[in-house]
N, C-alpha and C positions, 0 to 999 in steps of 0.2 A: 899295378893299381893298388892303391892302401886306403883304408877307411875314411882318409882324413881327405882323397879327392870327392868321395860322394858327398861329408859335411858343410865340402866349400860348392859343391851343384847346387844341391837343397839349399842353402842359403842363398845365393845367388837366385835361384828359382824362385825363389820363395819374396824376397825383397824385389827384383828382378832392378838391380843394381849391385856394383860391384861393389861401389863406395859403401850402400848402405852393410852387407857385407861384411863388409872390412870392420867397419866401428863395431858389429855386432861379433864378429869372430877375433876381435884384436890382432888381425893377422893386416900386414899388408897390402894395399889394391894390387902393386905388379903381382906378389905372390899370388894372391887367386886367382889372377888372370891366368896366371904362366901355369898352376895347377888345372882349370878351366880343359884351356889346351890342352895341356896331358891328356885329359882328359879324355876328350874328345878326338885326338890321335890314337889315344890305346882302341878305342872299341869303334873307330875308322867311322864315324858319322855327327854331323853338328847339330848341337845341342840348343844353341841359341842363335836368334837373329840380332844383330846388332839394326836397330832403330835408332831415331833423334828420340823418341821420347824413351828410350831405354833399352834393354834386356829382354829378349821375349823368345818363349822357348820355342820349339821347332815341335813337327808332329812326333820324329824323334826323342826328342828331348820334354815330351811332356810323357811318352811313355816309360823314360826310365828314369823320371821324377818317382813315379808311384812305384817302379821298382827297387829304387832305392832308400826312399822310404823304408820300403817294407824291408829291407834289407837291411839298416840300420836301427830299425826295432826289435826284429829277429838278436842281434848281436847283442842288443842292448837286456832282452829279455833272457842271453845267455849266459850272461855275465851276470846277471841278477840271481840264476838258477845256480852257477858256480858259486858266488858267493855265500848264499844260504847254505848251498853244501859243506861247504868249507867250513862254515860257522857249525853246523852241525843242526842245523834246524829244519835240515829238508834233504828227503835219503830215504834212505831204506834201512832199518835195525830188526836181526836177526836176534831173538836170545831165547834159550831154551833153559827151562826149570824142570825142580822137582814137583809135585803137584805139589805136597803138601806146604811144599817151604814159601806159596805163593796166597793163602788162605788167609793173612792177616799181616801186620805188622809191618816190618822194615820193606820187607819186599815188595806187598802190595801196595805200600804208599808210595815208594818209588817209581815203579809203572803208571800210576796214577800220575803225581806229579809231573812225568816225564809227557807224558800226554797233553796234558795241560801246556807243558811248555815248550812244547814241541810238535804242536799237532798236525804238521806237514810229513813229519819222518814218519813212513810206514812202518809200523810195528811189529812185526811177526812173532807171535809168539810159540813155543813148540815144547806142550811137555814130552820129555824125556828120563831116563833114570842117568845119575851120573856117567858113568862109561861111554853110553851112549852119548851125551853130552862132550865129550870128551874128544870123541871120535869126530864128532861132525865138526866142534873147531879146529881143530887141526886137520881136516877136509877142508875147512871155507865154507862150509853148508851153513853152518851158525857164525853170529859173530861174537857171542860170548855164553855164559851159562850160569845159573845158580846150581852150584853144586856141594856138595856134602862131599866133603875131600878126606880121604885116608891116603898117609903116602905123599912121597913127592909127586908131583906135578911134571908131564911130560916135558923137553926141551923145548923152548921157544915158549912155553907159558908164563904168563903172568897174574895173580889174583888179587884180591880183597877180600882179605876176611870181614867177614859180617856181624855173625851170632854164634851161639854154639846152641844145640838142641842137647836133648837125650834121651831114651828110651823108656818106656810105658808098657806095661801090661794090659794088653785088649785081653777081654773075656765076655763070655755070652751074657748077654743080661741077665741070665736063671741063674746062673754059676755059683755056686756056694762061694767059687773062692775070692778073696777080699772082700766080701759082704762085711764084714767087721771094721775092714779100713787095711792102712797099706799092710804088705806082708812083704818077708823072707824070700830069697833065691832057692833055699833050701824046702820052700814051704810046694814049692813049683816040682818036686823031684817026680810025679805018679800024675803030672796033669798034663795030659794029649796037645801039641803045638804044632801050629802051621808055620811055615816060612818061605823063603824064597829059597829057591836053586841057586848054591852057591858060585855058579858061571855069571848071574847078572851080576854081584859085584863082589869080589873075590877076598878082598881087601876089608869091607864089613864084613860080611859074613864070618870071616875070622878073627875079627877084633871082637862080636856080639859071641861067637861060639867062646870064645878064649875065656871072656870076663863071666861069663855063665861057669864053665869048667873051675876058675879062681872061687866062686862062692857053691863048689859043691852040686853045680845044678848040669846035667849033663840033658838037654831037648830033648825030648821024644817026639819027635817031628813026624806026623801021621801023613800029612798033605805038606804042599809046595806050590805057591803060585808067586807070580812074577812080578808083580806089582804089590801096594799094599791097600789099595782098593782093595784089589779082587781078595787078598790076605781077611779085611775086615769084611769083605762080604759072608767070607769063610766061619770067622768067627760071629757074626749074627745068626748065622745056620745051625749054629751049636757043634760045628765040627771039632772046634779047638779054641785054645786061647794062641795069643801071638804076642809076639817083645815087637812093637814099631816106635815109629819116630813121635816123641811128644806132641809135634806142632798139631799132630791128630784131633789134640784134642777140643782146639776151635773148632773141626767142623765133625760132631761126635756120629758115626751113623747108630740108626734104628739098632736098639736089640745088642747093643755093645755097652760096657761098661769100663772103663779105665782107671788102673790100679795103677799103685804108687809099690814100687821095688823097692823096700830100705838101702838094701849093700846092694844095688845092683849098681853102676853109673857107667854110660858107654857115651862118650862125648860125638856127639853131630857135628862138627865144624861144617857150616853153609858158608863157601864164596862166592863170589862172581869172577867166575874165570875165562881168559879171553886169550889170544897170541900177543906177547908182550910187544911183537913190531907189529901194526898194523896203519892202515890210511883211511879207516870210518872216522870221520870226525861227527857225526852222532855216537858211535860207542864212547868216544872220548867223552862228551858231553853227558853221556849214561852214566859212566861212572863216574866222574865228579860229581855229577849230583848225588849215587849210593853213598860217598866218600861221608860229603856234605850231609845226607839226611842220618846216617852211620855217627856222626858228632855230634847231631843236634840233641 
């Protein structure tokens, strides 16, 4: 049995003529007849009474009118659901960022837009720090990721460069230092620093320690936390100053203060990184639109 026996029932049913039918499915009268039949042979019970004044269904055959219907709606609603998929406009999209790289600009207008133009495809979104990021696409837990790339990119990745960021000097808001305005690597040599444990990402932490050691400035790192929240929660507490990510400083917290490093410059590269073979055709649609809003 194949879909095109139920469209020649229902129509038949429906006109309760064969003739009419035919004109309306441009298919020939013997063919529907002879299709009818099939019909009515495959699921071993008749369908229609043949009358002088026409076509009339059977008790039979008026119940599996309404199941075929519903049957050929189902298909047709399936095929509608495939398509949107396909298009990318209706799905599921997985993507993990960095917190702060999501606070303004390229990125947040991206998600926004994509929202907008897409607002059937579930959005999940999951911050993360790079590595972790990393990890989960190349698990399938994510489908791609803004991330802050040092280093090649594992096998089977693909990215977009975005923007580049750089680093800042958080300090307590009392803090003598930079009250005057930006200052020296060297100016930094006797002032107490938090940072992260160099396990969350191995890769920074040795690019930010290197370019510190180049201008003379070697951290006295008193504390350590994992995030750069908790880092600036640290330095509002007056525990220390910390080296973070610029984009900080859209969203400045309470009791901090952000300084400008002359000779310091440690480049942020933010991508969107994803498995370069993949079958979401919403990621796909993701990132042409970063591409797209990335030129405008």
């Amino acid at each position: 049995m194949e879909l095109r026996h139920l469209r020649y029932f229902i129509a038949v049913a429906e006109s309760r003529s064969v003739r009419a039918a035919s004109e309306q499915l441009h298919v020939t009268q013997p063919a529907i007849s002879r299709q009818i039949q099939d019909l009515e042979e495959a699921i071993g019970a008749t369908l229609f009474e043949r009358t002088p004044r026409g076509l009339k269904l059977t008790s039979a055959g008026m119940a599996y009118l309404a199941e075929a219907r519903d049957i050929l709606a189902r298909v047709d609603a399936a095929n509608r659901l495939a398509h949107r998929i396909a298009s990318g406009v209706q799905g599921r999209l997985r993507v993990g960022f960095v917190e702060n790289a999501s606070w303004s600009g390229l990125v947040s207008s991206a998600l926004h837009a994509f929202q907008q133009t897409a607002s059937d495809v579930a959005l999940e979104l999951q911050p993360m720090n790079t590595p972790e990021q990393l990890d989960a696409i190349a698990a399938e837990r994510l489908d791609g990721g803004f991330c802050y790339r040092f280093g090649a990119l594992p096998d089977g990745f693909a990215s977009l460069p975005l923007l580049e960021q750089g680093v800042v000097l958080a300090v307590p808001e009392h803090s003598a230092t930079g009250r005057e305005g930006p200052v020296d690597a060297r100016d930094l040599v006797d002032v107490p620093f938090i940072a992260f444990p160099r396990h969350v990402y191995a890769a920074y932490y040795d690019r930010l320690i290197s370019a510190c050691a180049q201008r003379g400035l070697t951290l006295d790192i008193r504390q350590e936390a994992s995030t750069e929240t908790a880092i600036l929660s640290l330095v509002a507490a007056g525990v220390g100053a910390a080296l973070v990510n610029a984009a900080n400083r859209e969203r400045p917290p309470a009791r901090v203060r952000f300084v400008d490093v002359r000779d310091l410059s440690v480049r942020l590269p933010l991508e969107f990184c994803h498995l370069a073979q993949h079958g979401n055709a919403a990621l796909q649609r993701f990132i042409d639109l970063l591409a797209a809003n990335k030129n405008a």
